[in-house]
C-alpha positions as CSV (number, residue, x, y, z in Angstrom):
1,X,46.3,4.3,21.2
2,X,45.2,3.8,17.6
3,X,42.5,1.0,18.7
4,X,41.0,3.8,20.9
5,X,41.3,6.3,18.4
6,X,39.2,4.0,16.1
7,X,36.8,3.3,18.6
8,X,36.1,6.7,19.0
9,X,35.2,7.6,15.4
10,X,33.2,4.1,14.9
11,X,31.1,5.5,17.9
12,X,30.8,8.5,16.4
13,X,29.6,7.6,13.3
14,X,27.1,5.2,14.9
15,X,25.9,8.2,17.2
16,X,25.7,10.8,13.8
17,X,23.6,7.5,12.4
18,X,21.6,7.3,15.4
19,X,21.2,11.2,16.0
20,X,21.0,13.3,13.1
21,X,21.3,16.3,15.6
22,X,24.8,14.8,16.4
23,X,26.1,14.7,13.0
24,X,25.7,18.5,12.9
25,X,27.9,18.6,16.1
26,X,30.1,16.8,15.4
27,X,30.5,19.3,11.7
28,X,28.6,17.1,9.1
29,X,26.5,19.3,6.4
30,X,22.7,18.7,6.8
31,X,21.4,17.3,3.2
32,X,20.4,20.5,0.9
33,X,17.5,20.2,-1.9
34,X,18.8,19.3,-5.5
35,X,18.5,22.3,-7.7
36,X,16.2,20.7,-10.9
37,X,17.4,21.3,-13.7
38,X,14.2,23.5,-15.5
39,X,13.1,25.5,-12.4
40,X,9.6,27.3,-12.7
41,X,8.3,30.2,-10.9
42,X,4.9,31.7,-11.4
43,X,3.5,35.5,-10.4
44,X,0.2,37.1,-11.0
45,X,-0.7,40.5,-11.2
46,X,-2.3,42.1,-9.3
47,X,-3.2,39.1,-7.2
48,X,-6.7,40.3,-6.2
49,X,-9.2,41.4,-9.0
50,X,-12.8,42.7,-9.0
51,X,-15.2,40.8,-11.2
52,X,-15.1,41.4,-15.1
53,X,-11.4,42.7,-14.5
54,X,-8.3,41.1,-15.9
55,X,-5.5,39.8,-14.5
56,X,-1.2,38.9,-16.2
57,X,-0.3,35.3,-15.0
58,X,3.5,34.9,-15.9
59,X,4.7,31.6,-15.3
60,X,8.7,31.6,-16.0
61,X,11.4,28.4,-16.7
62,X,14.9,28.4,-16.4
63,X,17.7,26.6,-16.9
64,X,19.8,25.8,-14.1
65,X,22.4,23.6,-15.8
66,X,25.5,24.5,-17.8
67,X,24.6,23.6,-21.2
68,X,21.5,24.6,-23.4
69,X,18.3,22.4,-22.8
70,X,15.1,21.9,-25.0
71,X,12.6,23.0,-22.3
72,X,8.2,22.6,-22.5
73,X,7.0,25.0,-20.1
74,X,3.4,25.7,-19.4
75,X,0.7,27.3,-17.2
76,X,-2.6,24.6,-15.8
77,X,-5.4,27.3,-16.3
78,X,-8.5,26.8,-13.6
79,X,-12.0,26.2,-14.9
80,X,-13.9,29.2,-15.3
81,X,-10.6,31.3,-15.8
82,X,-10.7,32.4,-19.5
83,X,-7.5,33.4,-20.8
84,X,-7.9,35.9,-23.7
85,X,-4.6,36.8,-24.8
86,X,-1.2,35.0,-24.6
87,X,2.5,36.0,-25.0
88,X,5.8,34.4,-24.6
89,X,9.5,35.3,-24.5
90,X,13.2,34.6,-25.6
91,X,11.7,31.9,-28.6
92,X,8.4,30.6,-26.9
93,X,5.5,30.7,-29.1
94,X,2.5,30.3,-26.5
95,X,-0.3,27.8,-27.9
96,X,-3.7,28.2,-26.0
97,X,-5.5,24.4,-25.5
98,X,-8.3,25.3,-22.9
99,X,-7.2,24.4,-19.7
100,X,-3.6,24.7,-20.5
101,X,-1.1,27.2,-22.2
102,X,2.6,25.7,-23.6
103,X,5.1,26.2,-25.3
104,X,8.7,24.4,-26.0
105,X,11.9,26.7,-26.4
106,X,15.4,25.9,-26.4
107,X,17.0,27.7,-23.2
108,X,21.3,28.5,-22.8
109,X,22.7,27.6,-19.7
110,X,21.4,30.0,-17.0
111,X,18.8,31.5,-19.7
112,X,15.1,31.8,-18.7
113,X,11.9,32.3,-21.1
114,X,8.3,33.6,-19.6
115,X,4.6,32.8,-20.7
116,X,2.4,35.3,-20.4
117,X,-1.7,34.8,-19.9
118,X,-4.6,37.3,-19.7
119,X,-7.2,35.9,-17.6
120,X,-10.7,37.5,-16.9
121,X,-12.5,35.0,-14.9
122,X,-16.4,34.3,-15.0
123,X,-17.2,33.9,-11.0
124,X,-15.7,35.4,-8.1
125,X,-13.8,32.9,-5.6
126,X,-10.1,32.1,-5.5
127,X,-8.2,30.6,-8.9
128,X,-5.2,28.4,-8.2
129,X,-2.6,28.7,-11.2
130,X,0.3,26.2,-12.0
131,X,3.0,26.6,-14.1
132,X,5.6,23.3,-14.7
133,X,8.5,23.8,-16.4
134,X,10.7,20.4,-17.8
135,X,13.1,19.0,-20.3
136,X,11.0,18.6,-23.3
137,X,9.7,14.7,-23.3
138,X,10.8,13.7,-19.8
139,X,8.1,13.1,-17.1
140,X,9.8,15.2,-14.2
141,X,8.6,18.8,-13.9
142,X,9.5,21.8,-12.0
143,X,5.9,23.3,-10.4
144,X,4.8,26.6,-9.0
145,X,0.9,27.7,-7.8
146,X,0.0,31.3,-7.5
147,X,-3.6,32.0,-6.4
148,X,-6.0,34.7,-7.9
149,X,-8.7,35.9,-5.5
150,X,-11.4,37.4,-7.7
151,X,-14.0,39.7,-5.5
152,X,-17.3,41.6,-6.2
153,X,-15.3,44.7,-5.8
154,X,-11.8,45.5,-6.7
155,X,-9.1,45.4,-3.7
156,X,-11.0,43.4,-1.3
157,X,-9.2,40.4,-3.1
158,X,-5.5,38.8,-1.9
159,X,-3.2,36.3,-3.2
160,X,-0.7,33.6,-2.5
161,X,2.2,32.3,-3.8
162,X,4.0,29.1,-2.9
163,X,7.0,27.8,-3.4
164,X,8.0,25.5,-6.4
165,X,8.1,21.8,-5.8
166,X,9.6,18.8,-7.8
167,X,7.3,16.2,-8.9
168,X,7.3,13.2,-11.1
């Protein structure tokens, strides 16, 4: 009875192998996403401007993990995008280089700090923001895009968020 027993599971396995949609019969987990540990998120508003009009981009960065991380967090500003003014919270000090704003901040466990941009772009079209949040001097960030639709006049504009992603 035990050599049939055996047999059973070593067939079963080789079918959950062989058949990811059996795996989930027979009650494995399907693999979930790692959390990173510096998640970013990004949000513009409003997401649809008129030309000569202004628009807040407010990328944010938290920290997922359970002890305090140095964090560099920062927003990729399109060409032809102009941010004028720049803010930060909870200890960033937003530095303006051209195409990108940053700053570096020391987060708690669970804490989050936001950088804030006013842009008044140049040309209508569509303006694809990207904020990365990271542990300061590592190569892995945390990314978010958010879209600005700039218009001749003001609400025939719409924007887009995605998702973050992980990349290295």
């Amino acid at each position: 009875m035990q050599k049939t027993q055996r047999h059973t599971r070593l067939v079963g396995l080789a079918a959950a192998a062989a058949f990811p949609a059996a795996a989930l019969i027979a009650g494995a987990q399907p693999a979930q996403a790692a959390v990173p540990p510096v998640l970013s998120s990004i949000a513009i508003a409003p997401a649809g401007i008129a030309l000569g009009s202004s628009a807040q981009v407010t990328a944010t960065a938290t920290n997922t993990t359970a002890g305090p991380l140095n964090v560099s967090m920062g927003i990729d500003i399109p060409a032809k995008a102009h941010p004028t003014h720049a803010t930060g919270t909870n200890g960033c000090t937003p530095r303006l280089l051209g195409s990108i704003t940053y700053c570096g901040v020391t987060l708690p466990a669970g804490a989050s700090a936001t950088l804030t941009i006013t842009s008044t772009p140049s040309a209508t079209g569509s303006y694809d923001f990207t904020s990365y949040g990271r542990i300061a001097i590592t190569g892995t960030n945390d990314t978010a895009t958010a879209t600005l639709t700039v218009a001749l006049t003001a609400g025939s504009g719409g924007g887009t968020t995605t998702l973050p992603t992980t990349v290295s």
